[in-house]
Every structure is written in C-alpha cells, then in structure tokens.
C-alpha positions as CSV (number, residue, x, y, z in Angstrom):
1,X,11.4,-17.5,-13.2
2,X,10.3,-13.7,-13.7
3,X,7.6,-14.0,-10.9
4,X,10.5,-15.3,-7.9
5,X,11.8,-12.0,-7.1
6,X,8.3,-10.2,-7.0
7,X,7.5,-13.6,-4.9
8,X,10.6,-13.2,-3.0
9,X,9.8,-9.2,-1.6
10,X,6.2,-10.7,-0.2
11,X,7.8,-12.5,2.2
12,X,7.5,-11.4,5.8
13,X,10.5,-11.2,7.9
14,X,10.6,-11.3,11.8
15,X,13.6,-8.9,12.9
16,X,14.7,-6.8,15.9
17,X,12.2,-4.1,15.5
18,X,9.1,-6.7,15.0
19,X,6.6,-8.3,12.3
20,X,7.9,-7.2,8.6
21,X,5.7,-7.4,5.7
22,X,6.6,-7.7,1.9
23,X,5.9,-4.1,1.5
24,X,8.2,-2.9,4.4
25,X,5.4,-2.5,6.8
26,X,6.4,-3.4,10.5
27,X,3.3,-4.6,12.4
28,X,2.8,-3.5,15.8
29,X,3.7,-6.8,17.7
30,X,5.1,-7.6,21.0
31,X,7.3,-10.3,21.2
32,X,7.4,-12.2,24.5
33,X,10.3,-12.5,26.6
34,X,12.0,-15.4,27.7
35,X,10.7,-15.5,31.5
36,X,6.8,-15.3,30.4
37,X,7.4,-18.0,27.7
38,X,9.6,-20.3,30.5
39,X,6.5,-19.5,32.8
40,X,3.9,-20.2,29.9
41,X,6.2,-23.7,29.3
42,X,6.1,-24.7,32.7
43,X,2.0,-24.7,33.1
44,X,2.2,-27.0,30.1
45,X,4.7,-29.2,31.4
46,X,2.9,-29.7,34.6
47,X,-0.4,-30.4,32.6
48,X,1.8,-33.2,30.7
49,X,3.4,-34.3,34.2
50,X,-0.1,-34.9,35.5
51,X,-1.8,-36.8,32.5
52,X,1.5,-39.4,33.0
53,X,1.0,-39.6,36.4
54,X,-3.2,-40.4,35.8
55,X,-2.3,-42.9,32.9
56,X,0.0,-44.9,35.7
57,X,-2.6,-44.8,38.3
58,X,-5.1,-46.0,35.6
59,X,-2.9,-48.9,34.2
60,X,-1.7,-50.0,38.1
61,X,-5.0,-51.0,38.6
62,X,-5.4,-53.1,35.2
63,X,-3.4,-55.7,36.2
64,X,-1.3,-55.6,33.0
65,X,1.7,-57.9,32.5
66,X,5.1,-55.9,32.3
67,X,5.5,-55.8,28.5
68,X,2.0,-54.7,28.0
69,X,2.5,-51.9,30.9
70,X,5.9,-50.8,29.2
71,X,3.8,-50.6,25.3
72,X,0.9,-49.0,26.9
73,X,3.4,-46.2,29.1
74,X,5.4,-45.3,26.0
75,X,2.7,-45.0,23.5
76,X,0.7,-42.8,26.5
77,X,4.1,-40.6,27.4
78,X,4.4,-39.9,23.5
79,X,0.7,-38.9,23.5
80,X,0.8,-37.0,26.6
81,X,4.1,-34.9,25.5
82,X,4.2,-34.6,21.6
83,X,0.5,-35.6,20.4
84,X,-1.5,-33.8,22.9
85,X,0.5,-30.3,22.4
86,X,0.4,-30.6,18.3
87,X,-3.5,-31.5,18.7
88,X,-3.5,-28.3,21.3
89,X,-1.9,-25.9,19.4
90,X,-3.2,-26.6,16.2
91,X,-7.0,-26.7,16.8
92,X,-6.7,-23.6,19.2
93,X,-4.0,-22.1,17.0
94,X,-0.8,-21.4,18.9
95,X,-2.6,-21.4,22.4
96,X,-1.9,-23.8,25.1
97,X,-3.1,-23.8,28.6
98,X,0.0,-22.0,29.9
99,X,-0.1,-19.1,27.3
100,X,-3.8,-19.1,27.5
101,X,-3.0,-18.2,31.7
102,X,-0.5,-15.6,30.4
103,X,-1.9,-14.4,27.2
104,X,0.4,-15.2,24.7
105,X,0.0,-17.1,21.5
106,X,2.0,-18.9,19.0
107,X,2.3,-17.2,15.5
108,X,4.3,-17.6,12.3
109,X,7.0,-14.9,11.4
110,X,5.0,-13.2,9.3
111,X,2.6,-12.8,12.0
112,X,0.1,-15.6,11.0
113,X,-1.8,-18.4,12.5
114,X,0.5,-21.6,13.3
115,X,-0.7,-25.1,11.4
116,X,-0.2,-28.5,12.2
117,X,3.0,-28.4,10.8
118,X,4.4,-25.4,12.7
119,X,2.9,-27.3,16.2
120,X,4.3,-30.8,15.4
121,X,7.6,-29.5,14.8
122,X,7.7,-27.6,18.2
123,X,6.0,-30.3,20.0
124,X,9.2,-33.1,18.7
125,X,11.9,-30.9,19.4
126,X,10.3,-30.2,22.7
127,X,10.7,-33.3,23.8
128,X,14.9,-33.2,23.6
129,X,15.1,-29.1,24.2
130,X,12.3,-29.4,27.4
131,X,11.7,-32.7,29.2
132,X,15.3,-34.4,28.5
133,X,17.2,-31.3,29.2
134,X,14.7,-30.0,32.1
135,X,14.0,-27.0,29.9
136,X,17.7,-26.1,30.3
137,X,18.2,-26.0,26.0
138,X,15.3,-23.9,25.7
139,X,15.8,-21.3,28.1
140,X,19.9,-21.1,27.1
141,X,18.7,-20.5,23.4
142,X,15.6,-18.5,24.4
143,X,18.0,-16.0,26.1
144,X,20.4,-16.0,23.6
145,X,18.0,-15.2,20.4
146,X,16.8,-11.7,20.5
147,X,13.4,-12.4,19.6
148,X,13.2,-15.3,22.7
149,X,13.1,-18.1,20.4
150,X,13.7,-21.7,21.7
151,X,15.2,-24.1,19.5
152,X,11.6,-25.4,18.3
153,X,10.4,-22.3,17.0
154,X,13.4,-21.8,15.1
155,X,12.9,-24.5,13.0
156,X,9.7,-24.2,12.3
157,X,9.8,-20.6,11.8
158,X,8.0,-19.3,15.2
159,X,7.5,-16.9,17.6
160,X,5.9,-16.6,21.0
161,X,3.4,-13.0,21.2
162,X,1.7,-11.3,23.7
163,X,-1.4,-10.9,22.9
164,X,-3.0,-9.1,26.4
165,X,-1.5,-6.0,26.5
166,X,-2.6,-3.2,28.6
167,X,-5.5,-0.7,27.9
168,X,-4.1,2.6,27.1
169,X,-5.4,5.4,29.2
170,X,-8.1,8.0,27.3
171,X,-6.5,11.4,26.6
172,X,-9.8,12.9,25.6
173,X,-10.8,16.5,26.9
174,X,-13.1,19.0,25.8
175,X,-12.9,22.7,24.7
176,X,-11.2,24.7,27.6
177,X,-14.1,26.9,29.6
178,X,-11.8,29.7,28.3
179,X,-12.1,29.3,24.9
180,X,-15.7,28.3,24.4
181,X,-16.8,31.7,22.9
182,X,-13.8,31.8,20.6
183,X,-15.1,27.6,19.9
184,X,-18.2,29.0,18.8
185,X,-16.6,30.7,15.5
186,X,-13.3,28.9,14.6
187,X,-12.4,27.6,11.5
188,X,-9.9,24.4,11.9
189,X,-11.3,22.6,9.2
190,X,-8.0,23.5,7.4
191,X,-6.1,22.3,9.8
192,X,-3.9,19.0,8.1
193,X,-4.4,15.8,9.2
194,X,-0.9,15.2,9.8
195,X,0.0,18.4,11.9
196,X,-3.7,17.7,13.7
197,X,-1.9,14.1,14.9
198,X,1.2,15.6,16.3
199,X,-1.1,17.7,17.9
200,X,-2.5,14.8,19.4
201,X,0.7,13.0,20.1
202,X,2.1,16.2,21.9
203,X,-1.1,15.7,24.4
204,X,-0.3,12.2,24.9
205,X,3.5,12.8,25.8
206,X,3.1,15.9,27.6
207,X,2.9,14.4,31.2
208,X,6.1,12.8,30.3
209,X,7.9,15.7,29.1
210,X,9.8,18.9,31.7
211,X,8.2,22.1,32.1
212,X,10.5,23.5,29.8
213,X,10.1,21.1,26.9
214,X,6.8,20.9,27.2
215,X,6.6,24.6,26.9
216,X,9.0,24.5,23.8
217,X,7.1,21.7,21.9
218,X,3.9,23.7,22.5
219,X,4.8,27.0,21.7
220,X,6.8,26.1,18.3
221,X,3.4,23.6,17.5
222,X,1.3,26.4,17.7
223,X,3.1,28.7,15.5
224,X,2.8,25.6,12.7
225,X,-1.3,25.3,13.8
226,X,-2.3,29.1,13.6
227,X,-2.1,29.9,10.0
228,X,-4.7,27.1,9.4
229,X,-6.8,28.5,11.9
230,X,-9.4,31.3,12.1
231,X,-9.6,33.8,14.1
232,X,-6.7,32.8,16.4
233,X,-7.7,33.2,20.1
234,X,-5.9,35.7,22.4
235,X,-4.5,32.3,24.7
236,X,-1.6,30.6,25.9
237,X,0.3,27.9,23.1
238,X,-0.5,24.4,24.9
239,X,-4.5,26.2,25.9
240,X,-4.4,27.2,21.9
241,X,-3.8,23.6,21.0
242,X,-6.1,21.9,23.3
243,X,-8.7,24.0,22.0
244,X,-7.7,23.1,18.4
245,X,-7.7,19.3,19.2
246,X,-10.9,19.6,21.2
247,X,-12.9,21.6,18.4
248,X,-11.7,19.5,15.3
249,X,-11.9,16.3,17.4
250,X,-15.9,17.2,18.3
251,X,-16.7,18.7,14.6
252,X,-15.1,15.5,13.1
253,X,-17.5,13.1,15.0
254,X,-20.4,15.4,14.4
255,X,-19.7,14.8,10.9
256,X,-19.4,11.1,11.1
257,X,-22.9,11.1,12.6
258,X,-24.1,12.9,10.5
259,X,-22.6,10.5,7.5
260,X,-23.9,7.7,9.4
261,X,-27.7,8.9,9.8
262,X,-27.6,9.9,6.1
263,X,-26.5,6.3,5.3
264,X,-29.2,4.4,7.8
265,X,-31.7,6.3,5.7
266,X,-30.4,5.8,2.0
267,X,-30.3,1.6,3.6
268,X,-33.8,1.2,2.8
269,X,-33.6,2.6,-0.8
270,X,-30.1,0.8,-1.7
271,X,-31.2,-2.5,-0.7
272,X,-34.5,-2.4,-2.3
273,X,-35.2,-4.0,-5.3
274,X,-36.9,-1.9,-8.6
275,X,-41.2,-2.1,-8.6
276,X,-42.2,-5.7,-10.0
277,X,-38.6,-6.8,-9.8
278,X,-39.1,-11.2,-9.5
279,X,-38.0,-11.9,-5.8
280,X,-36.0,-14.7,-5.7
C-alpha cells in the first residue's frame, strides 16, 4: 500500500492545457476539434454505409430464403459497423480512413497508442452515439467537452489528435555584412544557453511585434547579452543580437562537426575487438 501514491503521481492526465505526465510535464499535443473529428467520422461512416450496401447486392443475388437473409444482414451490419472499426483502429492504432484523410489519430490520455480495448469500446458506443442518433449524440457531447470528446472516448479514456500539423517557417540568417569583421574576433561562447534562446525566440516573434516593442525587447535584450560578449560591436541592439545569434549558432555546429568527425574516426577503434580476441 506504500507504492499507490508513488503509483498514483505517474499517471497522465489529459486537461485544458494538453497531455500531462506523472512528473508535471505537458506534452506538446494538439487536440482536434469537433468539426475535423465530425468530418473524420463521416468518411468512416460512408465506408461502413458502402460495405452494407455491397453485402445486400451480394446476398440479393444468392437467392437466400428470408430468415437466412435477415441472420446473414445482421451478423454483416454488426461486422461492417463495430468489428471492422475495432479491427481498424487497433492494427493501425487509432487511425481510420477518415482521420488517415485528415491526419488525426486516436490516442490514450496520456498520450499513448490505443489497444483493442480502447477501439472496441468506441466502436460499441458508436453504434447508439453515431448511426442510431445520426451522429447527433456525438457531436452535442463533442461540443460540449473541451477537449472534443464524444461519448465513446470518454469511456474509454480517449482522445482524437492532430497529428499533420504545419511546417514551421526557418528563421535562420547569417552574420550581418556589417558585422563580419567584428564576427571574426568575438567571444559569445559565454553567452548562457538560456538568454542565447530568448534571443532566439525574440527573432521568431519580432515580425509579430510594433515597431516600438520590437525596439524595446531588443534594446533591453542586448543590455542582458553584452557583458557575456567580447568586444561589443559599435551597432544598433536588434543588428547586436542577430550577430550574436548568428555567430554562436555557426560556432556551435562547427563544433558539432567537429565532435562528429572525431567520433567517425574513434568508430573503428571502439568497435574493434583486442589482437587474438576469439571471434564469435
């Protein structure tokens, strides 16, 4: 009974704010909305609607008698709406062909792959919340959570993710053409990693930000940069940083190269086995 509270605080959490971890970590998730899901939802249904439709046109030409027809359609309509979805989900974990089209995916609250359990639960309590309610259940509950759960994925502890996001645009630049003399002998190696990333985050916002903010922000960032940096260059505060970013950003992948080339040659030697070691 000592062990259940230290049990207890690894369990993830799904709140407002996203994907929580035991250790208060929020994972960097976005939930989908209600509208993508109810457009992910109705691909699916229309799959299901088709597969009914074929199984009739298959069993109208068999020539079955009407008790054998009515066995045959409810055992297919079960397979088509509950069986076929579980069998879906689970193999492909949390993908269908409708969130496959949109690019969302099915995870657990903690942010975790879905299992058959988590798929057969949604798939049965689709059946009352989607096909005998025309998807009316689901979307009223959908809107209503704030995480746009439907009534399945609440009990089986769910969530619907987007999962194609789009690609964030490269705020990479070089040393200004004004400062590449003074780039030639600065010191910014003592530059902290933290400052060096709001430095970086300031360069990223900046097109966002008014003239007069963005002047602010850089001018009271550059009086925090220039005591780590050596000799300070005769420049405006937002040209100062972007020389600062530039010059640690290019040292710093010199330096991984150079790690990287050291280890390629060390592979040889590390991997090797001693002189008459048995090979085995």
């Amino acid at each position: 009974m000592a062990d259940a509270p230290v049990v207890a605080q690894r369990v993830a959490r799904f709140d407002d704010e996203g994907v929580v971890t035991g250790e208060a970590v929020t994972l960097d998730v976005r939930p989908a909305s209600a509208i993508i899901r109810a457009g992910g939802a109705i691909i699916d249904v229309l799959v299901s609607v088709l597969l009914i439709v074929g199984l009739l046109l298959a069993l109208s030409g068999l020539g079955i008698d009407q008790t054998g027809f009515q066995a045959i359609l409810i055992a297919g309509i079960v397979t088509c709406i509950v069986i076929v979805p579980t069998a879906v989900e689970t193999a492909s974990r949390g993908r269908s062909l409708g969130k496959l089209a949109l690019g969302l995916r099915v995870v657990r609250d903690d942010g975790g792959a879905i299992g058959f359990r988590h798929a057969f639960i949604r798939a049965l309590t689709g059946v009352v919340e989607i096909y005998l309610t025309f998807g009316g259940l689901a979307v009223l509950v959908g809107f209503l959570n704030p995480s746009s759960k439907r009534l399945g994925d609440l009990l089986a502890g769910t969530h619907g993710q987007v999962e194609r996001v789009p690609k964030l645009p490269s705020t990479a630049f070089g040393v200004p053409p004004q400062l590449v003399s003074w780039a030639a002998i600065a010191d910014v190696a003592r530059l902290p990693d933290p400052l060096a990333r709001r430095v970086a985050a300031f360069f990223t916002n900046a097109a966002h930000l008014v003239p007069e903010s963005r002047a602010r922000v850089a001018a009271a960032l550059a009086a925090e940069v220039a005591p780590f940096v050596s000799p300070l260059p005769d420049a405006p505060p937002e040209l100062f940083l972007a020389g600062v970013a530039a010059l640690r950003r290019e040292r710093d992948a010199v330096a991984l190269s150079l790690v990287d080339a050291r280890m390629a040659s060390l592979a040889p030697v590390l991997t090797a086995t001693p002189p008459g070691f048995p090979q085995r």
